[in-house]
NULUM-327573 format. One line per field, with one value per atom (N, C-alpha, C): residue number from 0; residue in three letters; atom name; x, y, z. Coordinates in Angstrom, 2 decimals, decimal comma. Example, Ala and Ser with C-alpha at 12.3 -4.5 7.8 and 13.67 -1.06 7.14 Angstrom:
drenti: c(0;0;0;1;1;1)
kolfi: c(Ala;Ala;Ala;Ser;Ser;Ser)
miza: c(N;CA;C;N;CA;C)
c1: c(13,19;12,30;13,20;12,85;13,67;12,90)
c2: c(-5,69;-4,50;-3,30;-2,25;-1,06;0,03)
c3: c(7,80;7,80;7,80;7,08;7,14;7,87)
// end
This chain:
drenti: c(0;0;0;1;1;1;2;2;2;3;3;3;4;4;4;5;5;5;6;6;6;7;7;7;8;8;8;9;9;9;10;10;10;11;11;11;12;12;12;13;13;13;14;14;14;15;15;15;16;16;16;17;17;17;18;18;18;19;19;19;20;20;20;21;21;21;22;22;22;23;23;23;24;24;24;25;25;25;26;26;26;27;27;27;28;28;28;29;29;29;30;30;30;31;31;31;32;32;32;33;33;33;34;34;34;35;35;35;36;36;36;37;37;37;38;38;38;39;39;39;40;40;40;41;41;41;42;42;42;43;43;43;44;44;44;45;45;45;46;46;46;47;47;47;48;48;48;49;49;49;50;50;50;51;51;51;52;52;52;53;53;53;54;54;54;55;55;55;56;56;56;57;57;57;58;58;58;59;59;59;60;60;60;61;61;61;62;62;62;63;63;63;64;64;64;65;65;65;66;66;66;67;67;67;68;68;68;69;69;69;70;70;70;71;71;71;72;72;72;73;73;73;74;74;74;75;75;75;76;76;76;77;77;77;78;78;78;79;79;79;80;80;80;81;81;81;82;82;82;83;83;83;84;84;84;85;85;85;86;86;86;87;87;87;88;88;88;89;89;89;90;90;90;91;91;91;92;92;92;93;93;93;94;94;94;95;95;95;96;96;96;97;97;97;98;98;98;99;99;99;100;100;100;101;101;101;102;102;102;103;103;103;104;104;104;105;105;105;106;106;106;107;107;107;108;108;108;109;109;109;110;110;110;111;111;111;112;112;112;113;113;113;114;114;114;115;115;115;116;116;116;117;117;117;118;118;118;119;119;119)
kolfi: c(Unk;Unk;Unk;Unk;Unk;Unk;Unk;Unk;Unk;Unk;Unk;Unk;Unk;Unk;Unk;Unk;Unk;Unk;Unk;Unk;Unk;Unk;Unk;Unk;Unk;Unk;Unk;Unk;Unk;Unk;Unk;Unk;Unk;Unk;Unk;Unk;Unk;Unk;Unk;Unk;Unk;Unk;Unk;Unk;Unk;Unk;Unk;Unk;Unk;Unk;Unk;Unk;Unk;Unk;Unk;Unk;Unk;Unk;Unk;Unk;Unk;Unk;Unk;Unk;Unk;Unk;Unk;Unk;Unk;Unk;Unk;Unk;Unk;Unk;Unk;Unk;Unk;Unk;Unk;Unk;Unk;Unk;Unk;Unk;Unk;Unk;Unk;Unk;Unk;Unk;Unk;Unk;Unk;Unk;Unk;Unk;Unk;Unk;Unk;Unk;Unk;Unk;Unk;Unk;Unk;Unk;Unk;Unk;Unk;Unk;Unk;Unk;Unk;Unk;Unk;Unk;Unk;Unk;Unk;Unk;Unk;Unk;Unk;Unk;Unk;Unk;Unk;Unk;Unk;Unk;Unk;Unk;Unk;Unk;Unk;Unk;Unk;Unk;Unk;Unk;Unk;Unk;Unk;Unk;Unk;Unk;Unk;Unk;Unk;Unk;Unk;Unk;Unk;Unk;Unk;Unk;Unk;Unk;Unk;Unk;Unk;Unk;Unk;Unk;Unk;Unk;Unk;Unk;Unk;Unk;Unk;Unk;Unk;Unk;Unk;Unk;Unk;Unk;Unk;Unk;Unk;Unk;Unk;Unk;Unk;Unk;Unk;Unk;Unk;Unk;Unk;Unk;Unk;Unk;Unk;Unk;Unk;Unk;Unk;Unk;Unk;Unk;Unk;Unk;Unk;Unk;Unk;Unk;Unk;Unk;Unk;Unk;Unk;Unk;Unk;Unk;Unk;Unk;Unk;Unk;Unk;Unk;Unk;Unk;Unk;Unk;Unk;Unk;Unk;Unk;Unk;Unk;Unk;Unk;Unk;Unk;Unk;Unk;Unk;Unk;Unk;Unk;Unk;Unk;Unk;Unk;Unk;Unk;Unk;Unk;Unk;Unk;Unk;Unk;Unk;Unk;Unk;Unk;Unk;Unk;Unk;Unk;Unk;Unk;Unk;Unk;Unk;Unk;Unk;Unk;Unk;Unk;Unk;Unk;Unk;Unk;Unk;Unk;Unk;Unk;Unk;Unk;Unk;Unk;Unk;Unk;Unk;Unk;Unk;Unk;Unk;Unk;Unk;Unk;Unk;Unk;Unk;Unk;Unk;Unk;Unk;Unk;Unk;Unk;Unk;Unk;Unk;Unk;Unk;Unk;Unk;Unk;Unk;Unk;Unk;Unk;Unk;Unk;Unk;Unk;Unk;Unk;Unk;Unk;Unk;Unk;Unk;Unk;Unk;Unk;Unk;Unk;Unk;Unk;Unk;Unk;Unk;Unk;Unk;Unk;Unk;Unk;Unk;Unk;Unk;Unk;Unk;Unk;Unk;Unk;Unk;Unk;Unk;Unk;Unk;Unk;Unk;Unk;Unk;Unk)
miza: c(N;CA;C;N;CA;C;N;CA;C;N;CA;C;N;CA;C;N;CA;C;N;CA;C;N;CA;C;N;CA;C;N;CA;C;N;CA;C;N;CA;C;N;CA;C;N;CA;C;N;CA;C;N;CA;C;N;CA;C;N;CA;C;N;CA;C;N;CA;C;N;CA;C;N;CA;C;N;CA;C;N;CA;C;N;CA;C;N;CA;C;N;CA;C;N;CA;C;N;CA;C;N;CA;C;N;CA;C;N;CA;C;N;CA;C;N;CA;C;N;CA;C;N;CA;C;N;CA;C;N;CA;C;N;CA;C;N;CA;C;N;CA;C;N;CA;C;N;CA;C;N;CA;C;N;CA;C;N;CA;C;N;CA;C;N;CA;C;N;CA;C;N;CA;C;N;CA;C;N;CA;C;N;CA;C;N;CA;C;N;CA;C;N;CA;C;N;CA;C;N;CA;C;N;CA;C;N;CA;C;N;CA;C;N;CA;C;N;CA;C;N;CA;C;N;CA;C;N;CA;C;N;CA;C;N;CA;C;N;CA;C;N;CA;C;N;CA;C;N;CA;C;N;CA;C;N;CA;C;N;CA;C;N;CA;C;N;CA;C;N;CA;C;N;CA;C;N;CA;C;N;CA;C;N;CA;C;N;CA;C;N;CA;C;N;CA;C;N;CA;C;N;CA;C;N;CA;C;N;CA;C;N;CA;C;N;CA;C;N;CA;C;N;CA;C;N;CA;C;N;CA;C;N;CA;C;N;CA;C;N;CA;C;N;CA;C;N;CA;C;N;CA;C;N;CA;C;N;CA;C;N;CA;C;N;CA;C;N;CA;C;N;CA;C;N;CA;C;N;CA;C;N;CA;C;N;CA;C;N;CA;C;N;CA;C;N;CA;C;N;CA;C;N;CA;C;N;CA;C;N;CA;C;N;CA;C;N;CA;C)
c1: c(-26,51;-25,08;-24,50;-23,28;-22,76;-21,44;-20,63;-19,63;-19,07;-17,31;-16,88;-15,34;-14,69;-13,50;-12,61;-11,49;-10,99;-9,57;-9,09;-7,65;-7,41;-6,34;-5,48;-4,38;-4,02;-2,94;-2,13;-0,70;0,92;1,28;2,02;2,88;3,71;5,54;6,30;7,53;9,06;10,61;10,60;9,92;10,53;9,22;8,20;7,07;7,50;8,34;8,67;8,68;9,80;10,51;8,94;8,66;6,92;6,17;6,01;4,71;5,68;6,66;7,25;6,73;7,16;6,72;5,26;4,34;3,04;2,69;3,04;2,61;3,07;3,73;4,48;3,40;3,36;2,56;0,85;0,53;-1,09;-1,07;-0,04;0,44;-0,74;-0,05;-0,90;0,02;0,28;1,23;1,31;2,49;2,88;2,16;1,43;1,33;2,53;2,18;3,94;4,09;5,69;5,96;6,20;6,47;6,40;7,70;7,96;9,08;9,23;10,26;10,46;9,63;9,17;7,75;6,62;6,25;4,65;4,57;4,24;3,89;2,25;1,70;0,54;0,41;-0,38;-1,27;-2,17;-2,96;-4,38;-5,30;-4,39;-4,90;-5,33;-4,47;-4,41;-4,69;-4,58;-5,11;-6,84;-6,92;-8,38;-8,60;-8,19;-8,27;-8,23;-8,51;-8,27;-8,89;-8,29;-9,08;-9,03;-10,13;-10,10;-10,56;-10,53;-9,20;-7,86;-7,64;-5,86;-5,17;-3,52;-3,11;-2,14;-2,19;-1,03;-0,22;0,90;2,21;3,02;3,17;3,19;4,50;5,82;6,77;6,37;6,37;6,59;7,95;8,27;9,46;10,00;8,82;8,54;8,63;9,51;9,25;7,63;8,00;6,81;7,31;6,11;6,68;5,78;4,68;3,85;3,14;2,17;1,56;0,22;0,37;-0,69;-1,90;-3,29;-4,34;-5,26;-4,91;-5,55;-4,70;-4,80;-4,00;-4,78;-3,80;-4,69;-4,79;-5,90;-5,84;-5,84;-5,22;-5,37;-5,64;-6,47;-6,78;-6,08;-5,94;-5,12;-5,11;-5,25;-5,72;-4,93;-3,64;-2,51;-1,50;-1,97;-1,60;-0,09;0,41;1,79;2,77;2,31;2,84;2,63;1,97;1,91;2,68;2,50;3,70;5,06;5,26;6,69;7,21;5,64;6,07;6,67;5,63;5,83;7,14;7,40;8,72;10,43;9,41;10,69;10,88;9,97;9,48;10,05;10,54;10,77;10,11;8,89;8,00;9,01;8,35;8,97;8,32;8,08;7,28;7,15;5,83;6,16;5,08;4,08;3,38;2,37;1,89;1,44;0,10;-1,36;-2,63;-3,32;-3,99;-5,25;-6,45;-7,17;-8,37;-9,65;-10,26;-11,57;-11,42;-10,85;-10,67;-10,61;-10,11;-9,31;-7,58;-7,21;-5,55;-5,28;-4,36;-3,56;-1,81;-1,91;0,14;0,18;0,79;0,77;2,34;2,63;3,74;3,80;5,04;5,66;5,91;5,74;5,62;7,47;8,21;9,87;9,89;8,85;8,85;8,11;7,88;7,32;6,08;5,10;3,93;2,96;2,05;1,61;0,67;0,29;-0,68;-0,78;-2,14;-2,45;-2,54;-2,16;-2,14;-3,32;-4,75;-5,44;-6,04;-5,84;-6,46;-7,55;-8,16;-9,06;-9,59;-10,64;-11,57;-12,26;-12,83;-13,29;-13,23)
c2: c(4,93;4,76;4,34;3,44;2,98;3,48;3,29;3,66;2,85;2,30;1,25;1,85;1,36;1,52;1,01;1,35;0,67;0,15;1,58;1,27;2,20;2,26;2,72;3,19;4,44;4,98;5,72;5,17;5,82;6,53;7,53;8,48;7,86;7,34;7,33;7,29;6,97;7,44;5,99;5,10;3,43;2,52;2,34;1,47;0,05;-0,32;-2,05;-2,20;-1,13;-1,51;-1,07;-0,19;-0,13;-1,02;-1,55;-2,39;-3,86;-4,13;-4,96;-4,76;-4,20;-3,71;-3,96;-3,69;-3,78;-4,87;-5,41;-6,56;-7,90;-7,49;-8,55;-8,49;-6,81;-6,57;-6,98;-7,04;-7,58;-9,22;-9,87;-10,99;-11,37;-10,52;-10,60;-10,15;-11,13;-10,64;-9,65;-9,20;-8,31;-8,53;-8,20;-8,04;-8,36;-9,34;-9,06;-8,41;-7,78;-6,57;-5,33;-5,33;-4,25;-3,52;-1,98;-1,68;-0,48;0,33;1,50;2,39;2,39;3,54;3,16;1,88;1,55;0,23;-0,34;-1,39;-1,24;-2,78;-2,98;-4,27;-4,44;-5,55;-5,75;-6,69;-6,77;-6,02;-5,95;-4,88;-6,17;-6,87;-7,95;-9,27;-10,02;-11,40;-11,77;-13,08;-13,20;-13,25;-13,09;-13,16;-11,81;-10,76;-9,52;-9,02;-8,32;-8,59;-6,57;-6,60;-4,74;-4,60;-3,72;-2,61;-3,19;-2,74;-2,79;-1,63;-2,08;-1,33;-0,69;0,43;1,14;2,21;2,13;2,65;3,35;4,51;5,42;5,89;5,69;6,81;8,50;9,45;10,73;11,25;12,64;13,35;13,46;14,08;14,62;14,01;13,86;13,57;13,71;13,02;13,36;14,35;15,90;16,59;17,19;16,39;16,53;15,03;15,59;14,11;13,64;12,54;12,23;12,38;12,75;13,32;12,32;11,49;10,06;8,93;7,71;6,64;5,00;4,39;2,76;2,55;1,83;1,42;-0,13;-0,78;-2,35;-2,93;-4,15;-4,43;-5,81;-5,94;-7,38;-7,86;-8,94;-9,56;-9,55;-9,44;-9,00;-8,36;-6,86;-5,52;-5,86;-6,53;-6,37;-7,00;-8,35;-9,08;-8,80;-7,71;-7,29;-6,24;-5,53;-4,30;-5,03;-5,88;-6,10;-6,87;-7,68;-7,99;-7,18;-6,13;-4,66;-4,07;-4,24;-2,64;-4,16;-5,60;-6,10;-6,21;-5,77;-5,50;-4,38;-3,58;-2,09;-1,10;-1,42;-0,35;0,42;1,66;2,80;2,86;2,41;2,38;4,15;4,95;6,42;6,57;5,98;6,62;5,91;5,59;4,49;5,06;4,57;5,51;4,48;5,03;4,27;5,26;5,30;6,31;5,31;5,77;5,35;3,51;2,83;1,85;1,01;1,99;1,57;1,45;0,79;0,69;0,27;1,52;1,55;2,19;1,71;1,81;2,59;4,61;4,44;4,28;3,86;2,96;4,40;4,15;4,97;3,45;3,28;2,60;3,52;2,22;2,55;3,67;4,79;5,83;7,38;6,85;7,41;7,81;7,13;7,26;6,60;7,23;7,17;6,01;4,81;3,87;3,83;3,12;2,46;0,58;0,24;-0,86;-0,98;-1,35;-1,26;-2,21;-2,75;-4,01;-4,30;-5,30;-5,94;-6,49;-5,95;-6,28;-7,15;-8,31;-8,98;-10,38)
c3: c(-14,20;-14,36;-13,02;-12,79;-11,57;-12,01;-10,57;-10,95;-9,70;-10,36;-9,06;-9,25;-8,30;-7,71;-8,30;-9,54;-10,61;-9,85;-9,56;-8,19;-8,05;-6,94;-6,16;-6,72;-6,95;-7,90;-6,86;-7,47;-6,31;-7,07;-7,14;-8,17;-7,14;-7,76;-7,06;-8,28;-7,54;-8,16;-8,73;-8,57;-8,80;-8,65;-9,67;-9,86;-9,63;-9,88;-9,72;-8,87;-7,88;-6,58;-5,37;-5,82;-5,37;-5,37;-6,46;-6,52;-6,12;-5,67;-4,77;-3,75;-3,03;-1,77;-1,31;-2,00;-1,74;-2,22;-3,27;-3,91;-2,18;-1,84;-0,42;0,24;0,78;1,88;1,79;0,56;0,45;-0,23;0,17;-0,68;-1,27;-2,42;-4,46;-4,76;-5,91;-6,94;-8,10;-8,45;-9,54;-10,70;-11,44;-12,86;-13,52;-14,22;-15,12;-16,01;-16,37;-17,29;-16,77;-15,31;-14,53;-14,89;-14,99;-15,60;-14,10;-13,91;-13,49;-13,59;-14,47;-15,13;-15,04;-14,79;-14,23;-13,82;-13,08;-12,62;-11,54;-12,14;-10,93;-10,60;-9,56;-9,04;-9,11;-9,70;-10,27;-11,26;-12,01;-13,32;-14,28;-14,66;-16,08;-15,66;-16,49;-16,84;-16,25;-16,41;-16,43;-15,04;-14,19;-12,50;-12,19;-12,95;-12,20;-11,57;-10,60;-9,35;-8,49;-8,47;-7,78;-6,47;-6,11;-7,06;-7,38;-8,10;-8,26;-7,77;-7,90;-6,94;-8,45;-8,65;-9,84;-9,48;-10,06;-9,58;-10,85;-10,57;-11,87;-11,26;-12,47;-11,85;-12,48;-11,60;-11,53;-11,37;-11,99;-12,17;-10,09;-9,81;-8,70;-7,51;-6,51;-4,99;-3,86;-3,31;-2,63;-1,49;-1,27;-0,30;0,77;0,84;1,96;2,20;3,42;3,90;2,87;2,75;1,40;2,21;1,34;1,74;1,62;0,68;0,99;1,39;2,28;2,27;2,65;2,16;2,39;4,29;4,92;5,57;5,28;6,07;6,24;7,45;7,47;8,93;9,06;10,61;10,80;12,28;12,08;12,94;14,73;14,12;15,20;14,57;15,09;14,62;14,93;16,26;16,73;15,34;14,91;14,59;12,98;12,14;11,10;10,56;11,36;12,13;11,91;12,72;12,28;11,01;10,46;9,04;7,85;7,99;6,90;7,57;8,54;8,69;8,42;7,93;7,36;6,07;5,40;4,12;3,66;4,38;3,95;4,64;5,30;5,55;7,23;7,54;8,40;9,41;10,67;11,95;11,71;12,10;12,30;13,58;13,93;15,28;15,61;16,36;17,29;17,72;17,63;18,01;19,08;19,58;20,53;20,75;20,65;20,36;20,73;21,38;21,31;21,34;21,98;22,10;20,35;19,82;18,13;18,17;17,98;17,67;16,52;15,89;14,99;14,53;13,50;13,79;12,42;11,95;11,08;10,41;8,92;8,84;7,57;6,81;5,24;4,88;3,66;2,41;2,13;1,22;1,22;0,48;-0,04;-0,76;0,28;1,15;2,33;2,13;1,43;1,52;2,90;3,25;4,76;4,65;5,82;5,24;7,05;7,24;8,72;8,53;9,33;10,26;11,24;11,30;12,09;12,87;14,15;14,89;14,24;13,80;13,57;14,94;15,43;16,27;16,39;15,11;15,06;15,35)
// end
């Protein structure tokens, strides 16, 4: 038996206005039909493509730091950084470790994600 990585699931207050947001930031588009109550990216049609990214509204706020989150890598962290925080996204803290740099950002629902130099 195998088993693969279907997607990436948000509980959040606003799936459209979510999967906006991310749908920008990984420029891939929305699934169409996206409502308040669920929307994704790369779930449907014959191009679908995984993971996908799914966005579930919940009753519930978010009220701690998420225990899992996306990293993304890029080529010039500076200049990605300021793409996403025009997107909506929330500058929150700035790392250098071990000759790694990364920026981590809140998603417009304040979910936690990294920004990570691509070294390559």
């Amino acid at each position: 038996m195998s088993v693969n990585l279907l997607a990436v699931s948000f509980d959040c207050a606003d799936a459209a206005r979510l999967a906006a947001f991310w749908g920008q930031a990984l420029e891939r588009p929305v699934d169409a039909g996206g409502t308040e109550e669920f929307a994704a990216i790369g779930l449907d049609g014959p191009g679908a493509s995984r993971p996908c990214w799914m966005f579930l509204k919940v009753p519930e706020g978010k009220t701690a730091k998420n225990r899992v989150h996306p990293d993304l890598a890029a080529a010039s962290l500076e200049a990605e950084v300021k793409r996403l925080v025009d997107l909506g996204a929330t500058k929150q803290a700035e790392h250098d470790q071990d000759g790694v740099r990364w920026v981590t950002l809140l998603d417009p629902e304040g979910n936690e994600f990294d920004v990570v130099a691509d070294a390559a």
